[in-house]
C-alpha positions in Angstrom: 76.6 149.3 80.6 79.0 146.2 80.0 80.7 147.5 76.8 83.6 145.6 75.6 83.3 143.6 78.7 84.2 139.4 78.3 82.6 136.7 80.0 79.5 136.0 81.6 78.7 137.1 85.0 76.4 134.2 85.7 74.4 135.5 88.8 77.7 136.1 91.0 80.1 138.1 91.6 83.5 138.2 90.8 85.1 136.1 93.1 82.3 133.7 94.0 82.6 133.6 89.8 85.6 132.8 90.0 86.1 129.9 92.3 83.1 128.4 91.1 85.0 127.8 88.1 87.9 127.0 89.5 85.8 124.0 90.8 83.9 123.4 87.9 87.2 123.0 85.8 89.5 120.9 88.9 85.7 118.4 88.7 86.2 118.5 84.3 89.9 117.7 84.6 89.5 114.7 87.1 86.7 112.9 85.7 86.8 114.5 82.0 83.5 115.0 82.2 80.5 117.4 83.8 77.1 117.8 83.5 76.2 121.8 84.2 74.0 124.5 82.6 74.8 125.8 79.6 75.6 128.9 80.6 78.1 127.5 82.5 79.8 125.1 80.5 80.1 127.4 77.5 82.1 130.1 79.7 84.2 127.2 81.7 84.9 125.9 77.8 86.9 129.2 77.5 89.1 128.9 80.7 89.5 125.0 80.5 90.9 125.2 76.9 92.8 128.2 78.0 94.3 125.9 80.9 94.9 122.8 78.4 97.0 125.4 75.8 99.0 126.4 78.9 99.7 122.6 79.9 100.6 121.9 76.1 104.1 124.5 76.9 104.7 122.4 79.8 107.2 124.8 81.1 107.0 126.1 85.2 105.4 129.5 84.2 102.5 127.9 82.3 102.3 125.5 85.7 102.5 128.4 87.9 100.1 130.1 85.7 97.2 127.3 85.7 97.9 126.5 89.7 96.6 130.2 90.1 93.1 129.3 89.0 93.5 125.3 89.7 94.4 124.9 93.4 94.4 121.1 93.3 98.0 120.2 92.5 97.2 116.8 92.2 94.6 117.5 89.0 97.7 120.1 87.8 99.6 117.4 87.5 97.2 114.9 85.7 96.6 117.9 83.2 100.3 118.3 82.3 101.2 114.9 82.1 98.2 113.2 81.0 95.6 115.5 79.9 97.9 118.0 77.3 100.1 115.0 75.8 96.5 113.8 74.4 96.3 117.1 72.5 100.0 117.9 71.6 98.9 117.6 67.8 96.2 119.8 68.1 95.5 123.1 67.5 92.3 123.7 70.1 88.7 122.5 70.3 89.5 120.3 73.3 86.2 120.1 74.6 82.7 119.1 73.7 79.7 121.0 74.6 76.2 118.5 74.2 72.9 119.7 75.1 70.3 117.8 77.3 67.1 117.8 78.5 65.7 120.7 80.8 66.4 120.2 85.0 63.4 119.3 86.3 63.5 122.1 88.8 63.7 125.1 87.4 63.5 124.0 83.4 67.1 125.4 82.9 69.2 123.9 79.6 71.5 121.5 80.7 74.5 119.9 79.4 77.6 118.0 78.9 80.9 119.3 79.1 83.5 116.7 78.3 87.3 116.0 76.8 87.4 115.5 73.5 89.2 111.8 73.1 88.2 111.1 76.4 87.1 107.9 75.8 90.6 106.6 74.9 91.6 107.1 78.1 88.7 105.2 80.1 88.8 102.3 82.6 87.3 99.1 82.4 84.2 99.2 85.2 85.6 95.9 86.4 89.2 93.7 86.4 89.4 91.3 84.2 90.0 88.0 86.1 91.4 84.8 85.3 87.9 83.1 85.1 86.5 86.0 82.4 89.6 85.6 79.9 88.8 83.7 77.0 90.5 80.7 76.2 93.8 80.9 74.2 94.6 78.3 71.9 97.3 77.2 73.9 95.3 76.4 76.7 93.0 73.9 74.6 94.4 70.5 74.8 96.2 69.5 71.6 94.9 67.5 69.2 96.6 64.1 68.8 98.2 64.5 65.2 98.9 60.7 65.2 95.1 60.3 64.3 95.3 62.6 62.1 98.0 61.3 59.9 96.3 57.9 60.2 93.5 59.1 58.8 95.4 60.7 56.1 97.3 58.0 55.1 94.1 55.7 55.0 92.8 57.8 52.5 95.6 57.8 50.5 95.6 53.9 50.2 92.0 53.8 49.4 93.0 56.0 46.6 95.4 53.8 45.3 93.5 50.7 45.3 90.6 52.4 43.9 92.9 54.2 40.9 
């Protein structure tokens, strides 16, 4: 009997569990995003937002504490100085959990585990050059303002001989 036992076991055991997660959550924290089962994503919700509230302190036993289950020092680092800034002013609910369709394979629920505000922080697909930038209206040659005032003036003496 698993009485007062947390987390799911997920078909593994406890270490394969464990650094299958570990993997799952260094994949979440470099691309802020991952498509998994269910299952899955609701018990690496747990330990991710776990890991973000440790990077929040910022201190070097939180960092010690999330390079135990994150061996990637690279992705520590993004989550302390990147990642945990994001979320300073909240309180927890750091990721997003949305279902999609069955995998083909098997039929299993699938879904999307992602950072909330993550699109904030995205990348343009391509660099902008030179060519694509619009036009300021600097660029645009000026507009003679002699003609202008001609124009202006000629009206005004049409005016006058008219009145």
């Amino acid at each position: 009997m698993r009485h007062n036992k947390i987390g799911r076991r997920l078909g593994r055991g406890p270490s394969h569990r464990a650094h299958m997660m570990a993997n799952m959550m260094t994949s979440l924290f470099e691309f802020e995003k991952l498509s998994t089962t269910v299952t899955r994503a609701k018990e690496l919700r747990r330990i991710a937002e776990r890991m973000i509230t440790l990077a929040k302190r910022g201190d070097l036993n939180s960092r010690r504490q999330v390079l135990k289950v994150i061996h990637d020092r690279k992705i520590v680092a993004k989550l302390f100085d990147t990642i945990a800034p994001r979320y300073q002013e909240r309180e927890g609910g750091y990721t997003r959990i949305m279902r999609l369709n069955p995998r083909v394979g098997d039929n299993a629920p699938m879904s999307i585990i992602e950072l909330v505000e993550a699109e904030l922080t995205l990348k343009p697909k391509k660099a902008v050059t030179k060519i694509d930038q619009p036009k300021l209206a600097a660029d645009v040659a000026p507009v003679v303002e002699k003609d202008v005032e001609l124009t202006a003036e000629v009206s005004s003496e049409e005016e006058k001989a008219e009145g």
